[in-house]
C-alpha positions as CSV (number, residue, x, y, z in Angstrom):
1,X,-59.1,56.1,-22.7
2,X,-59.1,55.5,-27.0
3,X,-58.7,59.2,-28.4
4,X,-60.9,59.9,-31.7
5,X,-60.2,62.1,-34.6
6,X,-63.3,64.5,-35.3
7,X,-65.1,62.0,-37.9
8,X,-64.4,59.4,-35.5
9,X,-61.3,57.4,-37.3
10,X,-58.7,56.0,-34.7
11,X,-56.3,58.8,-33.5
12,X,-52.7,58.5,-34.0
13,X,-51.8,58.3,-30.7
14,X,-53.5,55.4,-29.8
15,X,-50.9,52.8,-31.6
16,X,-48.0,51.2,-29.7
17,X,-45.6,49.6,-31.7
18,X,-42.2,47.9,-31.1
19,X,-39.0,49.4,-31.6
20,X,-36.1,47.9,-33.3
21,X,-34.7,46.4,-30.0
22,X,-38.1,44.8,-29.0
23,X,-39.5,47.7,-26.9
24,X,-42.9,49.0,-26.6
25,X,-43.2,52.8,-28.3
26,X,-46.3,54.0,-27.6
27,X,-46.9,57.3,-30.0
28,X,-48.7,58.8,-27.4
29,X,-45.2,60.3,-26.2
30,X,-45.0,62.3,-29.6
31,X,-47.9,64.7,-29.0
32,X,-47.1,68.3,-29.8
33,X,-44.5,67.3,-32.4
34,X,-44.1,66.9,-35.8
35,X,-43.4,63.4,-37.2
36,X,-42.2,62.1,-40.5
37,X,-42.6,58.1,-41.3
38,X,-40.6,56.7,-43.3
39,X,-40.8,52.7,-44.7
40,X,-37.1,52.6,-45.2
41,X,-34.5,49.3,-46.5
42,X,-31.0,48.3,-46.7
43,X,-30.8,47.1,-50.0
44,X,-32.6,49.9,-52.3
45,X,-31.6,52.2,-54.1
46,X,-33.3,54.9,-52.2
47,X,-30.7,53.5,-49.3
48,X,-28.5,56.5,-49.4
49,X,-31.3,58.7,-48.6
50,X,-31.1,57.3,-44.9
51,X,-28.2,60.0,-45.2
52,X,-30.7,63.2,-45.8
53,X,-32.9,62.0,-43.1
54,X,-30.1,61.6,-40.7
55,X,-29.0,65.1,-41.5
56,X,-32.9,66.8,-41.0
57,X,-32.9,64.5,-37.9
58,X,-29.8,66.4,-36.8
59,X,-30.6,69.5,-37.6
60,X,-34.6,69.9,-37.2
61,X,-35.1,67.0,-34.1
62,X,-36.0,67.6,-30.9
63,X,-38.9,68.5,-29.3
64,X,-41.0,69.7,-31.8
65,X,-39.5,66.9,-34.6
66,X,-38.8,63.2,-35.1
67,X,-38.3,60.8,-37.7
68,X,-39.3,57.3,-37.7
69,X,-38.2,54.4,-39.6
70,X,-39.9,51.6,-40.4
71,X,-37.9,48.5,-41.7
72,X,-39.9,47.0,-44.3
73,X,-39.3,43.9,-47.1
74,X,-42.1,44.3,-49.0
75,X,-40.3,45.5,-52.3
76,X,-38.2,43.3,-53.7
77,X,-36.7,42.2,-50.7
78,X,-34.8,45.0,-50.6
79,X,-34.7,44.6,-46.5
80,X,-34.1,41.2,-45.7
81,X,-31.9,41.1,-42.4
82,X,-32.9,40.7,-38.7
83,X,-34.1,43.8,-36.9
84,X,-30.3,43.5,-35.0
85,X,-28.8,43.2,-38.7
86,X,-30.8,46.3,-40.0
87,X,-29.5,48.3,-36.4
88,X,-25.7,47.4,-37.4
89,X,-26.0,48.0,-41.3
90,X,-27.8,52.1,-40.1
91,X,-25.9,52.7,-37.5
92,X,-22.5,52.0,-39.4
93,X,-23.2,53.0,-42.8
94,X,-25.0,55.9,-42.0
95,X,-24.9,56.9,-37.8
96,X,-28.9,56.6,-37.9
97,X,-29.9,58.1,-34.5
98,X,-34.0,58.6,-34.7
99,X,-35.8,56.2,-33.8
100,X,-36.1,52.9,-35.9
101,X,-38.8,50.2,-35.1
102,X,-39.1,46.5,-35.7
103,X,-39.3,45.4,-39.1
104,X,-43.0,45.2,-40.6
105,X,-44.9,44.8,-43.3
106,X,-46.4,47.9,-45.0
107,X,-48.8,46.8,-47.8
108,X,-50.9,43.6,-48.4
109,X,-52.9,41.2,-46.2
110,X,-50.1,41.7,-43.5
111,X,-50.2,45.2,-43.2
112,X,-48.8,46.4,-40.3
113,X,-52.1,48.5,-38.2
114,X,-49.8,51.9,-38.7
115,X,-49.5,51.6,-42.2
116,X,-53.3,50.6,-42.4
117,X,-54.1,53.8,-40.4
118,X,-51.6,55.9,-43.1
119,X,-53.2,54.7,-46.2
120,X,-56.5,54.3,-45.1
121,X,-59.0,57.9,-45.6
122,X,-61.4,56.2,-43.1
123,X,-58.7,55.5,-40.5
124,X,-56.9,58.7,-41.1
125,X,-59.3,61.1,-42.2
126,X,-56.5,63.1,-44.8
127,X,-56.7,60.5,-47.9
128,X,-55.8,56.9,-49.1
129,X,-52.9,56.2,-50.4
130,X,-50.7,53.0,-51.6
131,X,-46.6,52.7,-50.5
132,X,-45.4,52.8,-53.9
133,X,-41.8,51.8,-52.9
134,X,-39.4,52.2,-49.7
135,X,-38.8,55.5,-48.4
136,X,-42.2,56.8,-49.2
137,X,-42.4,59.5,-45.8
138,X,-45.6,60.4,-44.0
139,X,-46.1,63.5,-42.4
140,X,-48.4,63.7,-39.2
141,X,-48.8,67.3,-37.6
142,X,-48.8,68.0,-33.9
143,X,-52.3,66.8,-33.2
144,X,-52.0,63.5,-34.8
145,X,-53.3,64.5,-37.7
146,X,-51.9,63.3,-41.4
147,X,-51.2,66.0,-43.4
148,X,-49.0,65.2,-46.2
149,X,-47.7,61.8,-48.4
150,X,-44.2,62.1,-50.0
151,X,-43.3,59.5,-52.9
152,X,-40.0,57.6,-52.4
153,X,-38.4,59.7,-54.6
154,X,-39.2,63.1,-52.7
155,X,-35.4,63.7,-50.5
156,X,-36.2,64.2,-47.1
157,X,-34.3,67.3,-47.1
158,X,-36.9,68.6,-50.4
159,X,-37.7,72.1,-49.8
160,X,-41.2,71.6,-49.4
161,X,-40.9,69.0,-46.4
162,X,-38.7,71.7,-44.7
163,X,-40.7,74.2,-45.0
164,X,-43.4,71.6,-43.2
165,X,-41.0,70.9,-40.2
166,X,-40.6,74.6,-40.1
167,X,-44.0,75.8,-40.0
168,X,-46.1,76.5,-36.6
């Protein structure tokens, strides 16, 4: 059954994507929590910021939040290792534990469908938007819903995304 927003854009839950060991992960097992997506990179210098969101991960994660990271090379090529490679480098460096997908692209004619939905108003019924740079975060609500953009240089531990995670 495809799900619809109510002006009739694709609902978030429809998209299946692959995690960064090859799996399906179909976003239809998030409903009822909050989300943040985040186009992250090894070689930035927003890198250290994988850090902050390890730390709301830890502390905020659960059942009503998750984080999701979305290798990207777009900038620079400030992400230019295998998805194995990118695994390794987070999970050393910085003990990443949410969920990190396959590497994609998140701007141009290769846009990855997700990142098309995120900065697209008719897709996602919030607003457009452009990724400026890595570790720009998206904030979906707990119907699927966009409800907030963050630049790259907003921490993911800025008051104002807490206060988000925290709110009913």
């Amino acid at each position: 059954m495809i799900a619809f927003g109510v002006s009739g854009q694709q609902s978030f839950y429809e998209f299946t994507v692959k995690d960064i060991d090859g799996n399906d992960f179909d976003f239809s097992q998030l409903s009822g929590k909050k989300i943040m997506l985040v186009n992250v990179a090894s070689k930035c210098g927003y890198t250290k910021q994988y850090k902050q969101l390890q730390e709301v991960y830890e502390q905020y994660g659960g059942d009503d939040f998750i984080i999701i990271g979305f290798p990207a090379n777009n900038f620079l090529w400030q992400e230019p290792g295998s998805d194995q490679e990118i695994k390794a480098f987070c999970t050393i460096n910085y003990q990443v534990n949410f969920p990190l997908m396959s590497k994609i692209s998140v701007k141009g004619k290769n846009m990855h469908p997700i990142y098309k939905w995120l900065t697209t108003k008719d897709e996602n019924g919030y607003m457009n938007s452009k990724v400026k740079w890595n570790f720009q975060k998206y904030l979906i609500g707990k119907n699927g819903e966009l409800e907030g953009i963050h630049t790259p240089s907003t921490l993911p531990n800025d008051p104002k995304i807490i206060e988000w995670i925290k709110a009913n």
